[in-house]
N, C-alpha and C positions, 0 to 999 in steps of 0.2 A: 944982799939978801934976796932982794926980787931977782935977779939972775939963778939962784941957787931953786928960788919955789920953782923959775919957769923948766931948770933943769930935774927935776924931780915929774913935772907933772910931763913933760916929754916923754921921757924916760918909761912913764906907767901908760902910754897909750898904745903902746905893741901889746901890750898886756892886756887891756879893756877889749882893743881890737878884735886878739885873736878869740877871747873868751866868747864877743858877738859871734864871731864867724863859726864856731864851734854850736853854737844852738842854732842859728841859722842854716845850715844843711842838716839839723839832727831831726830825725833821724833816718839814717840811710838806708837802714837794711832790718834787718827783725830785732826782739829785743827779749830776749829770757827775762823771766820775773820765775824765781825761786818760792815755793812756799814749803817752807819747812818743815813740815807734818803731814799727814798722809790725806788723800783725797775725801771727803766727805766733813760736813762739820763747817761749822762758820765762817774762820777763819778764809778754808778753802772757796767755799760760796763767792763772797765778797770778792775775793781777789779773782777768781774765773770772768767773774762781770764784768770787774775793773779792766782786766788784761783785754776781754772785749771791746769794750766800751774807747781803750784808747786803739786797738787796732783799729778799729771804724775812723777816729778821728783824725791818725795821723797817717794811716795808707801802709806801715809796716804791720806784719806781724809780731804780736805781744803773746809767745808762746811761754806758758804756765808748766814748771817744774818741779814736782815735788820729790824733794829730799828731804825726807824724814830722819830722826835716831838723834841719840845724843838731846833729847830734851830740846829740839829744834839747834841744837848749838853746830848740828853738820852741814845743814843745808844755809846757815848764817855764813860758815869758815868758807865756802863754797864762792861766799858773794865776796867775802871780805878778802881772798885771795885774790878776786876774778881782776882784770884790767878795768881803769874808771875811768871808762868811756861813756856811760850811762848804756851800755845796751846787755850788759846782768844786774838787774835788781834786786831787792829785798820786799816781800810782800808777808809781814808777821804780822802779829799780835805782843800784846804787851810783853807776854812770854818770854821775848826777844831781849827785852832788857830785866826782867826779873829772874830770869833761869840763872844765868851767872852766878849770883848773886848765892847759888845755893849749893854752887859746885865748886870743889877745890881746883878743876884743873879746867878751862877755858881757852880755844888756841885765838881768841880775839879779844880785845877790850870795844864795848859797846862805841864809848863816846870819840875813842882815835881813830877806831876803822871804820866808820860807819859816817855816813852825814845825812842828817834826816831830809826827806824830799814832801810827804806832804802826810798828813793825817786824813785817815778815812773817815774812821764810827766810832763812834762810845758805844759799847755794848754791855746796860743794865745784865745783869745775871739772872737766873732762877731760880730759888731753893724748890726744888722734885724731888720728889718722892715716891716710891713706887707703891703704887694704886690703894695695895690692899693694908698700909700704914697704921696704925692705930690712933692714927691724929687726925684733927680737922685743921688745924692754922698753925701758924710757926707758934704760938705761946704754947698749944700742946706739945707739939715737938719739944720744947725746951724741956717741959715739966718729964718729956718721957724718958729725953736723954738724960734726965739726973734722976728720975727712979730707976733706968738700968745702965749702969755706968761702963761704957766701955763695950755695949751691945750693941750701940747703933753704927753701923758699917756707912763711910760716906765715901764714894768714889774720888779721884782726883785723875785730870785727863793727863797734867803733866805738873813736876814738882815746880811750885816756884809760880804756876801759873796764876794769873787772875782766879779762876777758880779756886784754886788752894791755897791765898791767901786771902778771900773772900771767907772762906771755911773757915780759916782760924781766927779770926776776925768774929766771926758769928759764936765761936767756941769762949772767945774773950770775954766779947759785952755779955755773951747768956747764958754764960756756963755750961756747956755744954762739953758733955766726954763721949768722944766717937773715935772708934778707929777710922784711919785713915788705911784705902785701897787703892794702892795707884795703877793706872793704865797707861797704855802709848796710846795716847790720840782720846777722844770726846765720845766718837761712833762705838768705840767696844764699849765702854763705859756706859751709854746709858741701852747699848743691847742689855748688860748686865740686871739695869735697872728697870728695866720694862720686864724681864724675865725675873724679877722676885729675887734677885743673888745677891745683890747690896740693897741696901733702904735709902740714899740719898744722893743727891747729885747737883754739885752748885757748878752752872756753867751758863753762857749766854743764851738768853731769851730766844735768841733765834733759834739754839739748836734743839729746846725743847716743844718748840710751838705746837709742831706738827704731832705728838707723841701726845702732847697735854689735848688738842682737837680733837683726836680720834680714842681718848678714854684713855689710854696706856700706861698714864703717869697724873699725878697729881702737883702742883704748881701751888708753893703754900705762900709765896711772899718772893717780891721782886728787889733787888739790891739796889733800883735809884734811889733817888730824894722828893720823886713825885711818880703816882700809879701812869702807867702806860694805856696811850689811849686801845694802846692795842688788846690789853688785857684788865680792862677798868676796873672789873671786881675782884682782882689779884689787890691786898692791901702791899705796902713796901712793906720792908723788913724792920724800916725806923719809926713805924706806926707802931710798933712792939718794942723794942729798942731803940730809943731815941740818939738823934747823933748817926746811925750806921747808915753808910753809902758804898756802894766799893760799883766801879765798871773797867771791865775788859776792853782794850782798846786795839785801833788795827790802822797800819800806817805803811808807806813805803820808804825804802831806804837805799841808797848808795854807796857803792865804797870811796872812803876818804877820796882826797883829792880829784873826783869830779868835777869838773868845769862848774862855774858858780849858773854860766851861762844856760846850761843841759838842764844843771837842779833847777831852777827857775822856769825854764819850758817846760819839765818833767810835772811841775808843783802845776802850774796853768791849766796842762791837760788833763792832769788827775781833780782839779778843783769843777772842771767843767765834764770829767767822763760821773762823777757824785749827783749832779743835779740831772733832772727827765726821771726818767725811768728806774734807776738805783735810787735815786732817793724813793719814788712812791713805792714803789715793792720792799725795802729795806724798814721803811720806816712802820707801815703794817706790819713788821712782821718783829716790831721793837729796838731796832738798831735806831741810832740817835749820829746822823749823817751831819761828820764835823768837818765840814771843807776851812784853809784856811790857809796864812802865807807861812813859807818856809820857818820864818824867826817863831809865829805862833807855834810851831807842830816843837821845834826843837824847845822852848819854855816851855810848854808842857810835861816833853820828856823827862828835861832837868830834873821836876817839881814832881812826878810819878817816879822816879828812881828814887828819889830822898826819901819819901815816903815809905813806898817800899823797902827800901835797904831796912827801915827801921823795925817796922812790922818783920822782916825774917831774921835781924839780927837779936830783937825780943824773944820772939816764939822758938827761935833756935831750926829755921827749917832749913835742912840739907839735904841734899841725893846722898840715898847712904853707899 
């Protein structure tokens, strides 16, 4: 028996070996980071800085690529094709693993091709509203969307998103009847909504900040479980509904069979490109910076896809 353990654990040390040697030269040369929707918008922000932040740290360039279309699911099939050497990555939002979920035909499955590398942010959401509204706080909203049923126009940046199951979520606990508008991407959508052409727009706090600062839009209630120091006198949405939380979240990814060695340098760099200066600018501006180990980011995921699966397979939301 002790011959058989000692030939076993031989046996796995070419294997430990080469997976050191594999993070130890990594990385050699530049490294694409994919972001799947189009330039502008949180998502994008976030990950421009990240891709900075580790170009600084590791002396390659972390050149940023947006492939947008298909509901972020093209610039995902892009990674999930690419070679898992760790130098094409995946830089989404929860999106990434909720969009699926609402399409009949997907050319990847999340949890086979993909191996989570590190979580970025939680990003609380905002219920906005454009300016000239006839409400003061989300209970009037409520009360307005049910004296006109089916009047109130709410954007949606992409099906399936944080955003639009935050919306239907708010439509559940408060009764609420709105059409749904969908858009490619956040930036048309709240053009839209600064311009008077829809009434509502649930998306992250960050991409509304600047819009809500300069008068543009109004900011009736934030989707944490406690008010942001950033917007103190924004109440949450479970101050009015009790029970509601919903955040968008933003994480990097790899295709399958990456070196366990890569993901682990990959997770390190990314845990340390979050802290300085992305976290104090992030964090003013309400993003809730969640550095953490590889096994943390993938239990999370798990525990957000269940949840969600649930919510779209209730509410019935599908890319028609």
């Amino acid at each position: 028996m002790l011959k058989k353990l000692l030939s076993y654990a031989l046996c796995a040390l070419p294997l430990v070996g080469a997976a050191t040697v594999h993070a130890a030269g990594y990385p050699e040369r530049p490294i694409r980071m994919v972001i799947p929707f189009p330039p502008g918008g949180t998502l994008d922000a976030l990950g421009r800085d990240v891709a900075k932040q580790l170009s600084d740290q590791t002396g390659q360039n972390v050149v940023v690529e947006n492939r947008a279309g298909g509901n972020g699911t093209i610039g995902a099939d892009v990674v999930a094709r690419s070679k898992a050497d760790g130098y094409t990555l995946l830089f989404s939002a929860s999106t990434f693993v909720t969009a699926p979920m609402t399409m009949t035909s997907v050319p990847f499955k999340v949890e086979k091709d993909f191996v989570p590398v590190a979580m970025a942010a939680k990003a609380p959401l905002s219920v906005s509203v454009r300016k000239d509204l006839p409400v003061k706080d989300l209970a009037d909203l409520l009360k307005y969307a049910k004296a006109n049923p089916g009047k109130l126009t709410f954007a949606v940046g992409s099906i399936g998103s944080a955003g639009h199951l935050s919306t239907a979520l708010l439509k559940r606990l408060g009764g609420m009847d709105y059409m749904v508008v969908p858009y490619k991407g956040t930036a048309p959508a709240f053009q839209d909504l600064i311009g008077g052409r829809i009434d509502g727009f649930i998306d992250p706090v960050l991409g509304a900040m600047e819009y809500y600062r300069s008068g543009m839009l109004r900011i009736l209630a934030v989707t944490a479980d406690k008010r942001l120091g950033s917007l103190p006198d924004v109440p949450t949405v479970s101050e009015t509904l009790p029970g509601y939380q919903y955040y968008s979240w933003y994480g990097l990814w790899a295709p399958a069979g990456t070196p366990p060695g890569i993901v682990q340098k990959l997770n390190t760099e990314v845990n340390k490109a979050l802290g300085g200066d992305i976290q104090a600018k992030y964090t003013r501006l309400g993003l809730l910076i969640t550095p953490g180990s590889v096994e943390d980011f993938a239990r999370f995921q798990r525990e957000d896809m269940a949840a969600a699966k649930r919510l779209i397979d209730e509410e019935g939301i599908r890319v028609e």
